[in-house]
N, C-alpha and C positions, 0 to 999 in steps of 0.2 A: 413458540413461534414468534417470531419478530419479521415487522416488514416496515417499510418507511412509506409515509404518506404527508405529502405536503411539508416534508423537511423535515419532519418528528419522527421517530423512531418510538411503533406501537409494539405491546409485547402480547402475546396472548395464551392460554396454555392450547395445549393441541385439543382435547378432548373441548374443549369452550367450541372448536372448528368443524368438529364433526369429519368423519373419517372421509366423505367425500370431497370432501372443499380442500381439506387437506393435504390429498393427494394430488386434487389438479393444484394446489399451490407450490408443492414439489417440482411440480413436472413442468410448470410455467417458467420455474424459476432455475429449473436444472437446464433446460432447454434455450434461457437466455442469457445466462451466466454460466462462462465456460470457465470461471477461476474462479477456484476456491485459495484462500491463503491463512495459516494461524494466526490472528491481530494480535490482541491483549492478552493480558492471561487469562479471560476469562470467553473470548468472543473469538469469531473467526469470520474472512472475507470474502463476501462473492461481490464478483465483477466480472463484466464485459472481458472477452480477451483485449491487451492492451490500454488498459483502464487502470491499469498497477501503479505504483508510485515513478517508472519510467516514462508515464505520459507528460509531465512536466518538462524532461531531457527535449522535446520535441517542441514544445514553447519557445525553450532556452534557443535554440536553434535555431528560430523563423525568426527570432527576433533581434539576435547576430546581425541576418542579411539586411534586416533595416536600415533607415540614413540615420546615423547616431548607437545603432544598437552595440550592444559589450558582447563581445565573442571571447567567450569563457573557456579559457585553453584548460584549466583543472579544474574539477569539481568533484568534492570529497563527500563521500555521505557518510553516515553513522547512523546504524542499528543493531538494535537488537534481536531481530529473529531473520537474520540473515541467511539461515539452512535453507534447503530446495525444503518447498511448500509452508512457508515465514514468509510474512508479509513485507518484508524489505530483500528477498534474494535478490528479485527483478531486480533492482536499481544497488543493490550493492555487489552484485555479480557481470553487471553492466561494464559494457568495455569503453562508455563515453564518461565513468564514473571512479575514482577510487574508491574500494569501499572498504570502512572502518568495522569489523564487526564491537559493541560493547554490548557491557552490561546492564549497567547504571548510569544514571547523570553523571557520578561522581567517577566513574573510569573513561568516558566523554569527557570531562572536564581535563584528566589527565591524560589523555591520547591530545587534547589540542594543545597543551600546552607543551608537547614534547614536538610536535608538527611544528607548531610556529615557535620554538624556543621562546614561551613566556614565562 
């Protein structure tokens, strides 16, 4: 069981929680988090609907209409679990976004240097 408390991320086993504490910590947490997405290789994401890495796209944008602000005609992402239910579909599936699927740092390295001829 993992849950964050005060910006640390606590780990617990289940059985340490007792089957009833358990369950309501399922059902609090299914119930307020309506995305699940695969992170790491070893982790996975719950969040808020629209709490995905697309909530930034919406930053970029309020801050365009400012006096001074950059209105960003292209914005290119890159990741790697960009499948439906990857923790980068959202925002590489995005239509205010190009999106790069790789592997590696080092096929990133090589998709920008064929983008920007470097």
């Amino acid at each position: 069981m993992m849950r964050r408390r005060g910006g640390v991320v606590e780990t617990r086993g289940l059985r340490e929680l007792g089957k009833g504490r358990e369950i309501e910590t399922w059902r609090t947490l299914l119930t307020q988090a309506n995305r699940f997405s695969i992170g790491g290789q070893i982790s996975f994401d719950v969040f808020p609907n629209g709490w995905d890495k697309t909530y930034c796209l919406g930053h970029l944008e309020a801050d365009a209409k400012r006096p001074g602000g950059i209105p960003y005609t292209t914005i290119h992402f890159f990741g790697d679990k960009t499948f439906v239910g990857g923790n980068d579909y959202e925002i590489y599936s995005d239509p205010r976004t190009v999106g790069h699927s790789v592997k590696d740092p080092d096929e990133t390295s090589a998709e920008l240097k064929k983008l920007f001829d470097l």
